[in-house]
N, C-alpha and C positions, 0 to 999 in steps of 0.2 A: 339684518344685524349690522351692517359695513354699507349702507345705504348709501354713503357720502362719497364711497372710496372710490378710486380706479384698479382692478382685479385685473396682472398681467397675465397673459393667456400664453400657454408655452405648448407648444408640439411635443407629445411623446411619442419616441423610436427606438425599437432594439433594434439593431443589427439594419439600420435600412429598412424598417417594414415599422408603417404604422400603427402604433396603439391607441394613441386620444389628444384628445386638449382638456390641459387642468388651467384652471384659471387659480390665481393664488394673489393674496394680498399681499404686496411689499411691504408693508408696516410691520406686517406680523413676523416675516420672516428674512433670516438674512440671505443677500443674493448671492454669498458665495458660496452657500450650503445648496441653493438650488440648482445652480449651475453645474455642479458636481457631476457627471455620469452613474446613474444608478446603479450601486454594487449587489448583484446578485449572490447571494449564499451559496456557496460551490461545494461545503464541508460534510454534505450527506452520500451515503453508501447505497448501493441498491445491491439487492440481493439478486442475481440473475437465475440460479441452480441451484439448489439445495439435493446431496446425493450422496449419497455413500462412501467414503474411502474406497480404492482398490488398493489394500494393503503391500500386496503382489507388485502392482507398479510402484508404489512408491518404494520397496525395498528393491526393485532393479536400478531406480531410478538413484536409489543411496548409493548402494554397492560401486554403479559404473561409474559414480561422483567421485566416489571415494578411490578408485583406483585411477582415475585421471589427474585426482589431485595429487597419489602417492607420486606417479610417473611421472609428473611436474617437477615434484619437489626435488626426486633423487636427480632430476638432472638441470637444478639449479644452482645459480655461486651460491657458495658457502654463505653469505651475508643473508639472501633470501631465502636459503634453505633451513635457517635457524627458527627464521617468523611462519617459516612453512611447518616446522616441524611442530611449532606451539600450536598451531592450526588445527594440524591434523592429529595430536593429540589429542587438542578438545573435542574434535569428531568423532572420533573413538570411542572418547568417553561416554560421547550421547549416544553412541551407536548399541554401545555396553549396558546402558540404561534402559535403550531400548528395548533389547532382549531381555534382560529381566523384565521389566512391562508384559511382553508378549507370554514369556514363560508363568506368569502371576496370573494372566488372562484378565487385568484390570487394563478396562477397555477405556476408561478414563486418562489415566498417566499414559496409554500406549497413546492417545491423539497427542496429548502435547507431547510426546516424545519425538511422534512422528513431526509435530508442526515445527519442534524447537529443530531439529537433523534438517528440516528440508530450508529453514529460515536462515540456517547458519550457513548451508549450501548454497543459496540464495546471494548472502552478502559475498560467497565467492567467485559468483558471477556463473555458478548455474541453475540452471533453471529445466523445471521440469514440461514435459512436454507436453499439450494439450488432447492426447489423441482417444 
């Protein structure tokens, strides 16, 4: 097809470890596009575990959250004990939600209940334990 041309030959490498030589026509394509470093798609999830809730942990795992945060709070200035208290309000709230969930036995609303209480805990820097 390109009988006439000269087809520049380029070494591919990730990481320091060989993968091939592509040979590629300059006419067809521009050099600045190929010179570029090949960006690998990083935006995929892998499922590692799949398994059950332990409902038990995660409601100790509330509880101790929630009583570190109150103990936080009352012994903070006044200035961040205001945005604590909006905080821990809404935690409450979800905590309040969450027993009705439980008490309803709608096992649907209890998961996001539990996921929305442990997400909100999450954004305050805790974190539950892997054990």
């Amino acid at each position: 097809m390109f009988s006439k041309c000269d087809f520049k030959v380029l070494e591919l490498n990730d990481n320091s470890i060989y993968i091939g030589i592509v040979k590629l026509n300059d006419s067809l394509l521009k050099k600045a596009n190929i010179m570029q470093p090949i960006i690998r798609d990083t935006s995929f999830k892998q499922i590692k575990k799949v398994d059950k809730k332990n409902y038990a942990t995660y409601d100790e795992f509330i509880i101790t959250s929630l009583n570190d945060y109150y103990n936080r709070m009352s012994s903070a200035s006044q200035k961040d004990r205001e945005m604590m208290l909006i905080n821990y309000n809404r935690l409450y709230e979800s905590w309040t939600k969450l027993n009705q969930a439980k008490s309803t036995q709608d096992f649907k609303d209890l998961d996001e209940q539990y996921d929305s209480l442990s997400y909100q805990l999450y954004l305050l820097g805790y974190k539950m334990s892997n054990n």
